[in-house]
C-alpha positions in Angstrom: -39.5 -30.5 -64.9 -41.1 -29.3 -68.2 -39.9 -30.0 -71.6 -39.7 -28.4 -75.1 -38.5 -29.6 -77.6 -37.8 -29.2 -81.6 -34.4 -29.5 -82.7 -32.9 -29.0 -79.0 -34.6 -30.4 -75.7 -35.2 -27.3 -73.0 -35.8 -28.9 -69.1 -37.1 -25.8 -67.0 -37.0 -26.6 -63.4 -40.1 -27.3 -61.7 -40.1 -25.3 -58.7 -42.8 -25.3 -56.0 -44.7 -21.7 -55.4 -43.6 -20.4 -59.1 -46.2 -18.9 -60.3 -47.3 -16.8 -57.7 -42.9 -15.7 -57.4 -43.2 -14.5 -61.0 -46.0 -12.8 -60.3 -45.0 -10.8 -57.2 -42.0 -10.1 -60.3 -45.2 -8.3 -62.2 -45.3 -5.6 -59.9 -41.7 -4.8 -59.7 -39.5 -2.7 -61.8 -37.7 -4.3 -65.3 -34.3 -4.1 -63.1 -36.1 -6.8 -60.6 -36.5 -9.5 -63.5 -33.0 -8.3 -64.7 -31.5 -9.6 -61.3 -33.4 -12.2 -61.2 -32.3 -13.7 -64.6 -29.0 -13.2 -63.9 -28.8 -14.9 -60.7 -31.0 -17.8 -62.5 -27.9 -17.9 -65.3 -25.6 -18.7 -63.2 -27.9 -21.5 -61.2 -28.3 -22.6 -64.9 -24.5 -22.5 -65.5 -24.3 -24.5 -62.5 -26.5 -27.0 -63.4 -25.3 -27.2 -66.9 -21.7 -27.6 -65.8 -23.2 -31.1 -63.7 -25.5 -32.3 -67.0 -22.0 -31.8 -69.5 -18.8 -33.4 -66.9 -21.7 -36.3 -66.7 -22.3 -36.5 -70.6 -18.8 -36.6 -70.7 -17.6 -39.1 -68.4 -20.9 -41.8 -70.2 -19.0 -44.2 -71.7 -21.3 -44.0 -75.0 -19.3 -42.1 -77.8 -22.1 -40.0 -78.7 -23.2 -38.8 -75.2 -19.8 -37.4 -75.2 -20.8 -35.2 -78.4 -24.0 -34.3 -77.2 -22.5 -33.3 -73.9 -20.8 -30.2 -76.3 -24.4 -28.8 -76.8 -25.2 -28.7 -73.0 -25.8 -24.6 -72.3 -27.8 -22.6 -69.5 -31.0 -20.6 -71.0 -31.2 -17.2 -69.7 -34.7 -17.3 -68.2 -36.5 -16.6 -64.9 -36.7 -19.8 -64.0 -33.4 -22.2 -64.3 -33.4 -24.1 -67.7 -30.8 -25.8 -69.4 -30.9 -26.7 -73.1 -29.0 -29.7 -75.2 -29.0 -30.8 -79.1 -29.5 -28.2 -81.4 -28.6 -28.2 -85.3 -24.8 -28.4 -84.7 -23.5 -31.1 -87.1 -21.6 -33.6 -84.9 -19.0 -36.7 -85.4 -17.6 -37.5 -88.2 -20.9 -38.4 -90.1 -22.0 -34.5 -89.1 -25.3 -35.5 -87.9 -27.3 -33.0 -86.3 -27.0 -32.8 -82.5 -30.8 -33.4 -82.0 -30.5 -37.0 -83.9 -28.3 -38.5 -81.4 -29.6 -36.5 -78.2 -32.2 -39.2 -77.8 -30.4 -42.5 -78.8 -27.4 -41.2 -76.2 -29.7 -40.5 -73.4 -32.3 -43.4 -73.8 -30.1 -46.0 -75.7 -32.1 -47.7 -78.6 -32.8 -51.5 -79.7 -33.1 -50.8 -83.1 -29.6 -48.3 -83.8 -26.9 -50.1 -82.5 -24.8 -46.5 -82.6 -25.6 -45.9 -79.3 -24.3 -49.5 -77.9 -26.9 -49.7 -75.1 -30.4 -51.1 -74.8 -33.4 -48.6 -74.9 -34.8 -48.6 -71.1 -38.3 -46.7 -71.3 -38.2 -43.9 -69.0 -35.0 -44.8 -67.4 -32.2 -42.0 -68.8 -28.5 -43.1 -68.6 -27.0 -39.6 -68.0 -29.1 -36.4 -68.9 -32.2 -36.4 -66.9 -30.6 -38.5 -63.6 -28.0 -35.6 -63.0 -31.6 -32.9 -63.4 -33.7 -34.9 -61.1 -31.2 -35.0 -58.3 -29.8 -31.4 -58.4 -33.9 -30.1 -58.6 -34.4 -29.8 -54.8 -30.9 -28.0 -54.5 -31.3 -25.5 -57.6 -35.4 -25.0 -56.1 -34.2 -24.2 -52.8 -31.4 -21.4 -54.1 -33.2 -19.9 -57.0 -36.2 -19.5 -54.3 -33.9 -18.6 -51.6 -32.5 -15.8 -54.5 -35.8 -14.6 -55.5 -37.6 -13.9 -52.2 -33.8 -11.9 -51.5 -34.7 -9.9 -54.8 -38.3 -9.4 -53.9 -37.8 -8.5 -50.6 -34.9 -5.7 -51.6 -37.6 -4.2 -54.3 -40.2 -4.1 -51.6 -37.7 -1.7 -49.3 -37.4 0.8 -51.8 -40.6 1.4 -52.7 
C-alpha cells in the first residue's frame, strides 16, 4: 500500500509483480494503458464503494463526512483517494482536518469521541487491507488479459 498525502490521502495498491506489468505496458500502444485504466477505475470504484458504506456505517460523526470524500483515482494501478479541501459539518472544516482524527481517533480532540490507537485504523485502512489480495488478483488477472490481447495483434 503506498501513501500520498497533502490535503487528501491517496492509498495505491501494492500489487506483487508491478513493475515489470507496467513495463510490458511500455511497449504497447497508448490504447493498451487506456484499457488498462479503465478496467483499474472501476476496481477503484469497487473498492471505493467498500472504504465509503464502511465510513458511513462508523459510528463517529465525522467519519461519516469524511466518508463523502471517498473517490477512485483513474490510474494504472487501483488507488482510491479521501479528504481533500471540501469544507465539511457545520464548522466547514476542511475535509483533510478530520480525515485523520476519524480514522485514528485522538486523545487530545475529543471531536472524534475515540481514543487514538497508534497504527490501529477504525474504518479506512481495515476495509484496504482486507480487499488488497482480491483487487491484486483481478487487476493482475485484467492486465495479463490486456497484455496478452496486444501481443496477438502485433
Amino acid at each position: 500500500m503506498i501513501l500520498v498525502a497533502k490535503t487528501s490521502l491517496t492509498v495505491k495498491m501494492s500489487i506483487v509483480g508491478l513493475r515489470p506489468t507496467l513495463r510490458a505496458f511500455n511497449d504497447l500502444p497508448k490504447d493498451a494503458t487506456k484499457r488498462l485504466k479503465d478496467a483499474t477505475l472501476e476496481l477503484s470504484r469497487a473498492l471505493a464503494a467498500k472504504v465509503k458504506a464502511e465510513g458511513m456505517a462508523d459510528e463517529a460523526p465525522q467519519s461519516r463526512l469524511v466518508a463523502t470524500t471517498v473517490a477512485a483515482v483513474r490510474d494504472r494501478v487501483p488507488a482510491i483517494r479521501a479528504g481533500g479541501t471540501k469544507r465539511l459539518g457545520r464548522n466547514r472544516a476542511p475535509a483533510f482536518k478530520l480525515l485523520f482524527g476519524s480514522v485514528f481517533g485522538s486523545n487530545y480532540y475529543r471531536q472524534f469521541r475515540r481514543p487514538h490507537q497508534g497504527r490501529d485504523a477504525y474504518w479506512f485502512f481495515p476495509v484496504v487491507e482486507s480487499s488488497q489480495a482480491e483487487i491484486a488478483a483481478k487487476w493482475t488477472a485484467v492486465a495479463d488479459g490486456i497484455i496478452r490481447d496486444f501481443s496477438e495483434d502485433a
